[in-house]
PALO-151719 format. One line per field, with one value per residue (C-alpha): residue number from 1; residue in three letters; x, z negated, y. Coordinates in Angstrom, 3 decimals, always signed. Layout:
# residues N
i: [NUM  ...]
aa: [ALA  ...]
px: [X  ...]
pz: [Z  ...]
py: [Y  ...]
# end
This chain:
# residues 175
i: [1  2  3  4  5  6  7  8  9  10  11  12  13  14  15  16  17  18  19  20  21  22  23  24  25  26  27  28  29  30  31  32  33  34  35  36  37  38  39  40  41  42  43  44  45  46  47  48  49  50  51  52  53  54  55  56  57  58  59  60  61  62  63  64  65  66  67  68  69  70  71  72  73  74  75  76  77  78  79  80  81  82  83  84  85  86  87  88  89  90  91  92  93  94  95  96  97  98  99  100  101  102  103  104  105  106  107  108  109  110  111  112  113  114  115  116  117  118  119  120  121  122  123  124  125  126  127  128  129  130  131  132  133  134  135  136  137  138  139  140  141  142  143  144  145  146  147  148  149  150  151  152  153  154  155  156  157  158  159  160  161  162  163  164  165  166  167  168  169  170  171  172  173  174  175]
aa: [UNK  UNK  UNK  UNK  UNK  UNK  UNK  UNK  UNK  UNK  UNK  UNK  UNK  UNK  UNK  UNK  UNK  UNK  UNK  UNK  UNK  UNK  UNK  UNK  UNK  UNK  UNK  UNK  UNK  UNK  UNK  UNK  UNK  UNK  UNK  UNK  UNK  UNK  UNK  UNK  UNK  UNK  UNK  UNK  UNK  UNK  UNK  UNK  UNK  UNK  UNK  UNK  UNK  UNK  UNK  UNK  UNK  UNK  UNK  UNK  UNK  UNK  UNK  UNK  UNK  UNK  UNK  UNK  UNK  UNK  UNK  UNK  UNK  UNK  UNK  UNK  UNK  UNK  UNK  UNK  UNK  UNK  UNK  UNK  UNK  UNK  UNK  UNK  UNK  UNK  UNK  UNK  UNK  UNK  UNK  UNK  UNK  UNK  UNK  UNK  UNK  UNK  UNK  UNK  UNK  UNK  UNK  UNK  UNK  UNK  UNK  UNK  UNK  UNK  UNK  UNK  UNK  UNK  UNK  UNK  UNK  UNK  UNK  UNK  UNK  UNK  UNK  UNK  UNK  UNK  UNK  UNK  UNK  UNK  UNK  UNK  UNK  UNK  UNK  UNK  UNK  UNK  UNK  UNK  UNK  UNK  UNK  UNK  UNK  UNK  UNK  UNK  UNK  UNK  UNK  UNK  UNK  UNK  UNK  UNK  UNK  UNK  UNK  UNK  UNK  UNK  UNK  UNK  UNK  UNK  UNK  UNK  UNK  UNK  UNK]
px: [-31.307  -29.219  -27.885  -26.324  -25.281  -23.180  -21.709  -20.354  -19.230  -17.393  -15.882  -14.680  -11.294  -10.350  -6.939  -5.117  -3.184  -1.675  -1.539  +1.410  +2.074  +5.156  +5.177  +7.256  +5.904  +4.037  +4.261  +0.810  -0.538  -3.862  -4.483  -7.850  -9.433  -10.833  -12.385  -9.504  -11.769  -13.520  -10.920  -13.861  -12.717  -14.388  -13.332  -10.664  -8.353  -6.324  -5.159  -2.675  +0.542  +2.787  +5.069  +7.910  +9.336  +11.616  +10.896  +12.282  +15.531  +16.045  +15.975  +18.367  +20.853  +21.281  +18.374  +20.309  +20.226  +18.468  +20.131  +21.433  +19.164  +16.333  +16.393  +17.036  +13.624  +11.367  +12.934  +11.799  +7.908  +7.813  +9.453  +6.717  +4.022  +5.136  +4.592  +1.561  +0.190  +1.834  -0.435  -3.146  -2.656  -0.615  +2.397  +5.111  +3.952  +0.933  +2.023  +2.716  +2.816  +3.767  +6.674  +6.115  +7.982  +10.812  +11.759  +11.583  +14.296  +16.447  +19.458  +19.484  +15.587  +15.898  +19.053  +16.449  +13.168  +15.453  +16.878  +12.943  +12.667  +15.858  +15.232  +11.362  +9.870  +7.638  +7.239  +7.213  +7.196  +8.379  +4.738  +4.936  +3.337  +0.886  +0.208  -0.036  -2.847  -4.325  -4.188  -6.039  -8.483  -9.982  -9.477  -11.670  -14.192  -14.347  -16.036  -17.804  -21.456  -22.724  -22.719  -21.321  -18.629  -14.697  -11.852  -9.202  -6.948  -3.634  -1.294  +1.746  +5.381  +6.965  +4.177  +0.991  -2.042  -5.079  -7.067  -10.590  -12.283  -12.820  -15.902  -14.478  -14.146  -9.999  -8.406  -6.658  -3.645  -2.571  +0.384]
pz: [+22.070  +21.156  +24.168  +24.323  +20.429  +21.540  +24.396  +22.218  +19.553  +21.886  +23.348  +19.537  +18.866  +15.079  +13.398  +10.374  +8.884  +5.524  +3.456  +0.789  -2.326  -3.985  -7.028  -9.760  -11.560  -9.647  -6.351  -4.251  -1.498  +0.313  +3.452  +5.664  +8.621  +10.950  +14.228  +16.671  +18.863  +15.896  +12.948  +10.700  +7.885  +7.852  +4.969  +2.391  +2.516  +0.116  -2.881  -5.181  -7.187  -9.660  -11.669  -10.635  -13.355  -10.460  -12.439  -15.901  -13.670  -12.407  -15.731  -17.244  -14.422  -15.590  -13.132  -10.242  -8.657  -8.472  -9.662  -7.351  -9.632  -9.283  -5.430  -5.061  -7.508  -4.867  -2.057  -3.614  -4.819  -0.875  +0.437  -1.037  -0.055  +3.361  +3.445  +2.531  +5.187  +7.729  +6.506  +6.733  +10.675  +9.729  +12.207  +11.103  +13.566  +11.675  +7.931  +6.737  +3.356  +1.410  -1.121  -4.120  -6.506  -7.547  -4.006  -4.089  -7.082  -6.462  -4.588  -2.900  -2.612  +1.381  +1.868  +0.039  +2.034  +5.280  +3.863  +3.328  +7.534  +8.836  +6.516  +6.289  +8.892  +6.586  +7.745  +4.269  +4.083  +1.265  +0.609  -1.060  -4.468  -2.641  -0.545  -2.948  -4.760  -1.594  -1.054  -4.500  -4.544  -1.101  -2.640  -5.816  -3.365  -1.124  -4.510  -5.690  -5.671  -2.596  -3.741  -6.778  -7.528  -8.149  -9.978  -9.876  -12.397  -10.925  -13.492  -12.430  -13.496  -11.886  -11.424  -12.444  -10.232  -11.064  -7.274  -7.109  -3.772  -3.640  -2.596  +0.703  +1.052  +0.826  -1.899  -4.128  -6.531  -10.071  -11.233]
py: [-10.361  -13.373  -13.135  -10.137  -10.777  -13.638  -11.429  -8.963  -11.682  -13.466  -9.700  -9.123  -9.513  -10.143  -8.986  -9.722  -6.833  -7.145  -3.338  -3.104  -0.694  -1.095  +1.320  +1.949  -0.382  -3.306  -4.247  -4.710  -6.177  -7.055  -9.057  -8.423  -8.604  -6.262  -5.760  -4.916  -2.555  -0.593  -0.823  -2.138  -3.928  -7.825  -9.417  -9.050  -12.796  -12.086  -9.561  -9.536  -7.729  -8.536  -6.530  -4.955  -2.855  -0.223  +2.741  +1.406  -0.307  +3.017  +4.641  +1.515  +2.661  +6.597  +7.077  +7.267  +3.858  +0.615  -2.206  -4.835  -7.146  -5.017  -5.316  -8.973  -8.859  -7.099  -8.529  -11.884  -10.572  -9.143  -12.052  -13.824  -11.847  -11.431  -15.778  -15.574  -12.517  -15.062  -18.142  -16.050  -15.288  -11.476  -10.473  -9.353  -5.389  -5.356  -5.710  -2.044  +0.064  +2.522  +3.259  +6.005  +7.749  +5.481  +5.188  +9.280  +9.344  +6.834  +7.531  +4.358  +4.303  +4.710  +2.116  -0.223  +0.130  +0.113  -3.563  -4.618  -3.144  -5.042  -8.219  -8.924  -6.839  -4.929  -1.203  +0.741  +4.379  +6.549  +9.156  +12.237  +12.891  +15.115  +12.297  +9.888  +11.654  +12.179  +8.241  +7.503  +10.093  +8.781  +5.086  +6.217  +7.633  +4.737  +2.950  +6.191  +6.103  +7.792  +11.582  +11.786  +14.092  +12.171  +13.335  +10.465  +10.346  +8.191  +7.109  +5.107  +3.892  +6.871  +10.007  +10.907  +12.515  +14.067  +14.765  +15.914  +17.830  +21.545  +22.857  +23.698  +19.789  +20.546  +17.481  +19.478  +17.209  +18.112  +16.614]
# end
């Protein structure tokens, strides 16, 4: 009944989380909502990246450290984003990603993401490669025709993955 719609309508709690990717070689990020008590995802407010050429700083550098410049560079992209998952109703507990292979390499990867922690609030953590494929195979399912069988094929600034499921439903990653 309409009645009991509007009950649980006005019982459902909306949040704003904002979802972050910095690679090797961009730097992502997408802002949604979702329904606090079922983790549903409503709508999608906002989605964007821009380049962020890590991986070739890194290899610039000897490949053992990012570049002051480098840094400053994402701090600014993530500074930016991190604005904009604020207009958009986003606290700073529920904006969250994940960091991938340059971050893995670099010796100062770590020092950098905890900077990002202490200075913008953004909670990224450094995945595994395993992971990572792990990550994009369930993405390339998510938009797979109910079904059909999925290899993803991930091909980044830094590492390369090639996931597909087993038979026994295990996600096995190549690369």
């Amino acid at each position: 009944s309409n009645k009991a719609l509007r009950s649980q309508n006005r019982q459902r709690k909306i949040v704003v989380r904002a979802g972050f990717d910095v690679g090797s070689g961009a730097t992502k990020m997408e802002v949604a909502s979702f329904d606090a008590l079922t983790q549903e995802p409503q709508k999608v407010l906002f989605s964007e990246q821009e380049e962020a050429l890590f991986s070739h700083d890194l290899a610039s550098n000897g490949g053992e450290k990012l570049s002051t410049a480098m840094q400053e560079e994402g701090m600014r992209i993530l500074s930016k984003f991190r604005k904009i998952a604020s207009g958009h109703g986003c606290s700073a507990d529920d904006m969250r990603g994940i960091a991938t292979a340059v971050f893995r390499k670099a010796k100062n990867g770590g020092e950098f993401l905890q900077r990002i922690r202490d200075e913008l609030g953004i909670m990224l953590r450094c995945i595994d490669q395993k992971l990572e494929g792990k990550i994009g195979y369930m993405t390339g399912r998510a938009y797979a025709k109910a079904g059909s069988n999925v290899i993803v094929w991930d091909s980044g600034g830094g590492s390369f993955q090639i996931t597909g499921e087993l038979k026994s439903g295990e996600v096995e990653m190549f690369g």
